[in-house]
C-alpha positions as CSV (number, residue, x, y, z in Angstrom):
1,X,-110.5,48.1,23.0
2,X,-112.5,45.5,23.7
3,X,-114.5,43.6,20.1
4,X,-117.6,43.6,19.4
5,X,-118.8,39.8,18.7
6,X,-122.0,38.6,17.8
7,X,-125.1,37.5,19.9
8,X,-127.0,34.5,19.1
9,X,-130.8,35.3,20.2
10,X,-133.3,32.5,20.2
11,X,-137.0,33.8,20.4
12,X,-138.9,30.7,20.2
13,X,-140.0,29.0,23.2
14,X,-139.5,25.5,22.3
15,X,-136.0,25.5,21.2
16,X,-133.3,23.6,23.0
17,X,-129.7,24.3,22.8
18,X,-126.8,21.4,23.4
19,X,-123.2,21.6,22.8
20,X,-120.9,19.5,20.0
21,X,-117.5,20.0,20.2
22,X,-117.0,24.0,20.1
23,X,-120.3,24.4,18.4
24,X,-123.9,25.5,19.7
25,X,-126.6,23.0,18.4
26,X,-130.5,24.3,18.3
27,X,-132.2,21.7,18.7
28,X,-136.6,21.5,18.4
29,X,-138.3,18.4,19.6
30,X,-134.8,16.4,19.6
31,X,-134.1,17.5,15.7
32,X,-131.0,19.5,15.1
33,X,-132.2,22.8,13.3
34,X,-128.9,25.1,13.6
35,X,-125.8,25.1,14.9
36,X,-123.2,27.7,15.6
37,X,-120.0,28.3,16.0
38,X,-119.1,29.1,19.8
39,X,-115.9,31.4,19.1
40,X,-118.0,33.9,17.0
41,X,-120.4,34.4,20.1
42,X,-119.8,36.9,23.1
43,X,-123.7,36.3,24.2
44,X,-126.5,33.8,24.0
45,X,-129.8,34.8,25.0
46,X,-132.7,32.5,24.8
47,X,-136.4,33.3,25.3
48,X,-138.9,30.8,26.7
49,X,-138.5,28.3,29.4
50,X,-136.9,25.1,27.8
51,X,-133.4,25.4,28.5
52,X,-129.7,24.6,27.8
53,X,-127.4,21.3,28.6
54,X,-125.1,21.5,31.7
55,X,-122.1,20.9,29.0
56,X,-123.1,24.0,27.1
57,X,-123.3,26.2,30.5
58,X,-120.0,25.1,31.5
59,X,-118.9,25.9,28.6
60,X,-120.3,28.8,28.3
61,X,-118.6,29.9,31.9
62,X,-115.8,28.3,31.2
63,X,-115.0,30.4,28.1
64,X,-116.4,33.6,29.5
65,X,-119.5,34.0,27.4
66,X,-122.7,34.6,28.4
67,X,-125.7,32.6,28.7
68,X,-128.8,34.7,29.4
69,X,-132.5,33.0,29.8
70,X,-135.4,35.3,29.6
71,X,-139.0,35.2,29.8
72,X,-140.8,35.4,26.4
73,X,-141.4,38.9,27.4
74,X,-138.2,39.9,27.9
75,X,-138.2,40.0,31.5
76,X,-134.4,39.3,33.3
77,X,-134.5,35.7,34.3
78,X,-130.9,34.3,35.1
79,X,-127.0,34.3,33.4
80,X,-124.8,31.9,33.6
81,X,-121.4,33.0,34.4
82,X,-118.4,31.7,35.1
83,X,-115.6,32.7,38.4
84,X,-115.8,35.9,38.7
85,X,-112.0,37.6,38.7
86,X,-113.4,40.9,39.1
87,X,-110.3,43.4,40.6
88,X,-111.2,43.0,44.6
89,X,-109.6,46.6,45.1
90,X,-112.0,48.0,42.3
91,X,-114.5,46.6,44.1
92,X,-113.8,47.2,47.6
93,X,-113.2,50.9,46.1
94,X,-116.9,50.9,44.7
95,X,-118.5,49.6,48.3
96,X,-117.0,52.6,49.9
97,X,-118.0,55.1,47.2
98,X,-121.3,53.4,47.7
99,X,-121.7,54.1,50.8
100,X,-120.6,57.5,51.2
101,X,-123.5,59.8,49.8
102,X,-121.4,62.5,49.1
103,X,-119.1,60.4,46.6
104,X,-122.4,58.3,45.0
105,X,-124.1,61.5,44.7
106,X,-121.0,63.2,42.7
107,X,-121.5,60.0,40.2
108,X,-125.2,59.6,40.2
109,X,-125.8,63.5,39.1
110,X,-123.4,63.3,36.2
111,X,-125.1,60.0,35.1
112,X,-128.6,61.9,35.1
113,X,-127.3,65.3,33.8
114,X,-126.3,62.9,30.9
115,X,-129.6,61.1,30.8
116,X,-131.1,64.5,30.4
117,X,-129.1,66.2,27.9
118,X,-129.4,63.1,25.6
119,X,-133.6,63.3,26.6
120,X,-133.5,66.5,25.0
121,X,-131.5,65.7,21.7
122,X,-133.8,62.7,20.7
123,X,-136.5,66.0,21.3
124,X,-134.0,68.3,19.0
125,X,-133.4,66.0,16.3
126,X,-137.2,65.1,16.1
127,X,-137.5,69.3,15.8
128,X,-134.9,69.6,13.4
129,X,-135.9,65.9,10.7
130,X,-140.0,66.8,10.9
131,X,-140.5,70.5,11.8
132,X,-143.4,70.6,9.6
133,X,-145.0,67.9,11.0
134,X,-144.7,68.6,14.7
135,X,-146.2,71.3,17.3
136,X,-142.6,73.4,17.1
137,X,-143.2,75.9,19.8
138,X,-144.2,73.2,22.2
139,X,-141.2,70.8,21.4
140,X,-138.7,73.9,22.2
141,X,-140.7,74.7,25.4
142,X,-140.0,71.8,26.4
143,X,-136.5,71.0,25.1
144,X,-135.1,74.1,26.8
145,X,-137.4,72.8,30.3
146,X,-134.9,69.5,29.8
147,X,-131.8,71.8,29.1
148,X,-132.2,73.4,32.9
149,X,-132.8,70.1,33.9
150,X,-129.8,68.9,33.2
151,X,-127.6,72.1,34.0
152,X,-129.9,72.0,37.8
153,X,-128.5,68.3,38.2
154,X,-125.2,69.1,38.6
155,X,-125.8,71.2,41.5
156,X,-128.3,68.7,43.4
157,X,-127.3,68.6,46.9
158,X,-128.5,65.1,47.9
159,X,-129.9,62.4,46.1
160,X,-133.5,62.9,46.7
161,X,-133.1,66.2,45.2
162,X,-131.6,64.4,42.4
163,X,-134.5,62.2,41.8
164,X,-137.0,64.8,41.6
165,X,-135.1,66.6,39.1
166,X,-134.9,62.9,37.4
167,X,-138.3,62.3,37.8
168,X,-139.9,65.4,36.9
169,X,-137.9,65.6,33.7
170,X,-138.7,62.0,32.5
171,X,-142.6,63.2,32.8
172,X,-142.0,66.2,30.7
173,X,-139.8,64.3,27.7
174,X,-142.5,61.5,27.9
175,X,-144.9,64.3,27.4
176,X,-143.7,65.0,24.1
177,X,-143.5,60.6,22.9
178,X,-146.5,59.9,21.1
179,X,-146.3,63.3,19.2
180,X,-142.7,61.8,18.0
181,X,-144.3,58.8,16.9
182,X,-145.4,60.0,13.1
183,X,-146.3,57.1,11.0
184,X,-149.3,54.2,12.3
185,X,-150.7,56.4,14.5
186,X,-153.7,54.5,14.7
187,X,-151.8,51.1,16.2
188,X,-148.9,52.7,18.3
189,X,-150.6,55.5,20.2
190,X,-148.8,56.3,23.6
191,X,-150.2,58.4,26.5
192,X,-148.4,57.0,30.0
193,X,-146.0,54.9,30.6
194,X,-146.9,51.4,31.7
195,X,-144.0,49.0,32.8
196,X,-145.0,45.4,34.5
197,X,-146.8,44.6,32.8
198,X,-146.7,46.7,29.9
199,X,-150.2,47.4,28.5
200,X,-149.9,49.2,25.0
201,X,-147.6,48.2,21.9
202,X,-145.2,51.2,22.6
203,X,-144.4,50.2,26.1
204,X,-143.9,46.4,25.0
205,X,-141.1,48.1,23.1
206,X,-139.9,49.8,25.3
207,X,-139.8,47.9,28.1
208,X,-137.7,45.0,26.0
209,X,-135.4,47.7,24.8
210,X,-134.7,48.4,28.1
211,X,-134.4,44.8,29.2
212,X,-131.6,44.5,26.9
213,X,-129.9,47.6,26.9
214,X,-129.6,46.8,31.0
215,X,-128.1,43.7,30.1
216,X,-125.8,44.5,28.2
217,X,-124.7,47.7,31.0
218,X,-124.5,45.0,33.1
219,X,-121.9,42.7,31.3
220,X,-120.5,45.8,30.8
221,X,-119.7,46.5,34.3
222,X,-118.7,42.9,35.3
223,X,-116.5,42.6,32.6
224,X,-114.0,45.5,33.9
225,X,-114.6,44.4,37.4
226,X,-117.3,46.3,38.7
227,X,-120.2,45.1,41.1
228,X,-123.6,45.6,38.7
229,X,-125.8,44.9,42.0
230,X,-124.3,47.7,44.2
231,X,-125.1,51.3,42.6
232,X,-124.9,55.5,43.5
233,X,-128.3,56.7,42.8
234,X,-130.2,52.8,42.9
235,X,-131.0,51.6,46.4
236,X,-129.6,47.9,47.5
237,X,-132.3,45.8,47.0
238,X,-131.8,42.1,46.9
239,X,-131.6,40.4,43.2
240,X,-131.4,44.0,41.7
241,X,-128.7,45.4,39.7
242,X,-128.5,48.7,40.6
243,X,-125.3,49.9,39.2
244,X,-126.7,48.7,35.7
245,X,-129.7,50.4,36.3
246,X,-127.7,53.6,37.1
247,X,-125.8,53.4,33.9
248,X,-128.6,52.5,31.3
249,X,-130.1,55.8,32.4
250,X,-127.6,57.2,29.8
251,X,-128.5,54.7,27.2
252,X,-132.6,55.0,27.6
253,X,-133.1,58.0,25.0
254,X,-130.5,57.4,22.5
255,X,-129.8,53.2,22.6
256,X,-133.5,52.5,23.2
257,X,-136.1,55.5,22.7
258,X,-134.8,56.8,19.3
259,X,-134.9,52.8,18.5
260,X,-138.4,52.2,19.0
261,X,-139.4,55.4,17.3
262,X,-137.5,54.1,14.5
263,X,-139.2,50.5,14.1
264,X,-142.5,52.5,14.1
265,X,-141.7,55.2,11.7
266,X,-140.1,53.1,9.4
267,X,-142.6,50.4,9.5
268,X,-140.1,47.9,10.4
269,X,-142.8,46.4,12.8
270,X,-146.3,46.6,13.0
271,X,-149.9,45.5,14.6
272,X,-149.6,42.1,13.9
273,X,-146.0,41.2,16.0
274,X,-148.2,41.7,19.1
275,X,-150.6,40.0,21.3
276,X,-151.9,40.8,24.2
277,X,-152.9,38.8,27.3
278,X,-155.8,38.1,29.4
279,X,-154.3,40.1,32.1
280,X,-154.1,43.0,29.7
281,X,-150.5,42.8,29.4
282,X,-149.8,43.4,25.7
283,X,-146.3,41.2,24.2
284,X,-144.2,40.5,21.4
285,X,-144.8,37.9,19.1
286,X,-141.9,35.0,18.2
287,X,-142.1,36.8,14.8
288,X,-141.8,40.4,16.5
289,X,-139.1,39.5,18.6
290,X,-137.0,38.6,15.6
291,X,-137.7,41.3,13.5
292,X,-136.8,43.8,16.5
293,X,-133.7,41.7,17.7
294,X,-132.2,41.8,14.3
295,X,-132.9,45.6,14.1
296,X,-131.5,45.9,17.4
297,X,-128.1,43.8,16.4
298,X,-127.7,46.1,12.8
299,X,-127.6,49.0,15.4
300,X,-125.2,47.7,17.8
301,X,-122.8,47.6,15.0
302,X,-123.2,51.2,13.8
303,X,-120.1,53.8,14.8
304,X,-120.6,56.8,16.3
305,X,-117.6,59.3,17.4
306,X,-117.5,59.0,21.4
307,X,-117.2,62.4,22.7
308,X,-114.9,61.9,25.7
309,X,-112.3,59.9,24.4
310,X,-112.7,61.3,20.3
311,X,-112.7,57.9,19.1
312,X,-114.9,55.8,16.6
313,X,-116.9,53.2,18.7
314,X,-119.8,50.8,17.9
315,X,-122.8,51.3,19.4
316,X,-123.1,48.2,21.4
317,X,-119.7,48.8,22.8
318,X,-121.1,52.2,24.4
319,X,-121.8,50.4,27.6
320,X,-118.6,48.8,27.9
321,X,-116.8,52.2,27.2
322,X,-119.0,53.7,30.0
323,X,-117.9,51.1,32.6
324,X,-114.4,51.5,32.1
325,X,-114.9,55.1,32.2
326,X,-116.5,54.7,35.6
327,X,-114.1,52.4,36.9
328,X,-111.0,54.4,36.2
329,X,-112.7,56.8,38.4
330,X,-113.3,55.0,41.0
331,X,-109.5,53.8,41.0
332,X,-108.6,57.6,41.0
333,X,-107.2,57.8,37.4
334,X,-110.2,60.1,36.2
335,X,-110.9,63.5,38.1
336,X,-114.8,63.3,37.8
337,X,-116.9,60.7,35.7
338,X,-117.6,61.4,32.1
339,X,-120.9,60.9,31.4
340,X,-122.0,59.3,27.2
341,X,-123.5,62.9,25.9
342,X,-124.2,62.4,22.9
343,X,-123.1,65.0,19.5
């Protein structure tokens, strides 16, 4: 099984980083500030627009870590990676599943049954921790809408049907997100969801949750030889990666949802780590960013029993686990795809 290493995340704009030796050096205005270890890192990510030095990107591809620049508002903006020696039968294997609908719908509804199911136990636990403080009759309405959901996936017979099943399910579990949203009421109040830009404090969240959490699906699948750009239920499109974005969708309610409900509830974060834009858009702070990424790297090292195989697994190994899943069955040595359902 693969180890869980740490990431080295860099929120503040104006930071530099340079390489000495086998070490990562931070630097701000030409002034060394930190420096780290390489060897302890699987991941660098770096908000703002100032940059790396050539020598650290080669290094960084050269010893098959990644190297991940992203806006200051957590948007995807480009990974350096080294030669990719991704399985070309794998691959070749994925293309054809990919384009025969029958065989991406088979994966795509298991994916989204599993999206579902785990929808509607971030609904049952928030039923079974606060029942007193929570509109009970309308949370199990709507938790047993999501269970039929889930169960009516399974049998969609093409992949439009899919997506309204998707997509109609997703509005009712939103339905139900500010009422799970119990402490600061007043500040995090959510009614739609709003993505690019995002335009509340809950959707800022969310959206960078889900920035990272497609990330990491996405190393995921490259590291056991997948293609992240061609997917089963997401449509080519140029630049996207859709197989990552078909594999978060198991990750969204548990990874990230249940996440941000916890930085609000637990007042981990607050008002003040936002700001909001001219064009309405409403961001992270430097100082929010930090205080969610090191939330976010405390739960990535939590265990959690993984259902398929019945084995203890860190959280931020979930994606990983997921992939090889998925690739074994597209090499033939699974009889259907297992989706993460989570216990």
């Amino acid at each position: 099984m693969k180890k869980l290493l740490n990431t080295l995340y860099v929120t503040t704009s104006n930071r530099y980083l340079s390489l000495d030796g086998e070490n990562v050096v931070i630097l701000c205005k030409d002034e060394e500030i930190g420096r780290i270890p390489l060897h302890n890192l699987e991941r660098i990510m770096t908000f703002g627009y100032t940059g790396a030095s050539p020598a650290l990107m080669g290094k960084c591809a050269q010893d098959g870590k990644e190297l991940v620049f992203m806006s200051s508002s957590g948007r995807f903006l480009a990974r350096v990676e080294g030669e990719n020696c991704g399985n070309v039968l794998l691959r070749r294997q994925q293309y054809r599943f990919a384009d025969d609908p029958a065989q991406s719908l088979g994966i795509a509804k298991y994916m989204i049954a599993g999206k579902l199911y785990n929808s509607r136990c971030v609904i049952e636990r928030t039923l079974r921790d606060h029942e007193l403080r929570i509109n009970t009759e309308k949370f199990r309405k709507k938790s047993q809408f999501l269970k039929e959901a889930s169960v009516k996936s399974l049998s969609a017979k093409d992949i439009d049907t899919l997506r309204g099943i998707e997509g109609e399910a997703a509005s009712v579990y939103f339905s139900l997100f500010d009422d799970m949203i119990l402490q600061q009421k007043e500040d995090f109040a959510f009614t739609v969801r709003s993505k690019r830009p995002p335009l509340d404090k809950v959707n800022a969240l969310l959206s960078f949750a889900y920035s990272l959490a497609t990330g990491m699906c996405s190393s995921a699948l490259e590291s056991v030889g997948l293609d992240p750009y061609v997917g089963f239920m997401h449509t080519d499109r140029p630049g996207r990666r859709s197989l990552a974005l078909d594999l978060v969708e198991e990750f969204r309610a548990l990874m990230c949802d249940r996440f941000v409900l916890t930085l609000i509830n637990k007042r981990t974060i607050s008002a003040k780590d936002f700001e909001q834009r001219e064009d309405g858009a409403v961001l992270l702070t430097d100082n929010g960013r930090r205080t969610f990424l090191s939330s976010w790297q405390t739960r990535k090292s939590d265990e959690i029993k993984h259902p398929f195989l019945g084995e203890k697994v860190e959280w931020g190994l979930l994606p990983y686990v997921q992939a090889l899943l998925l690739a074994r069955y597209i090499r033939g040595d699974l009889d259907c795809y297992p989706p993460f359902m989570w216990k």
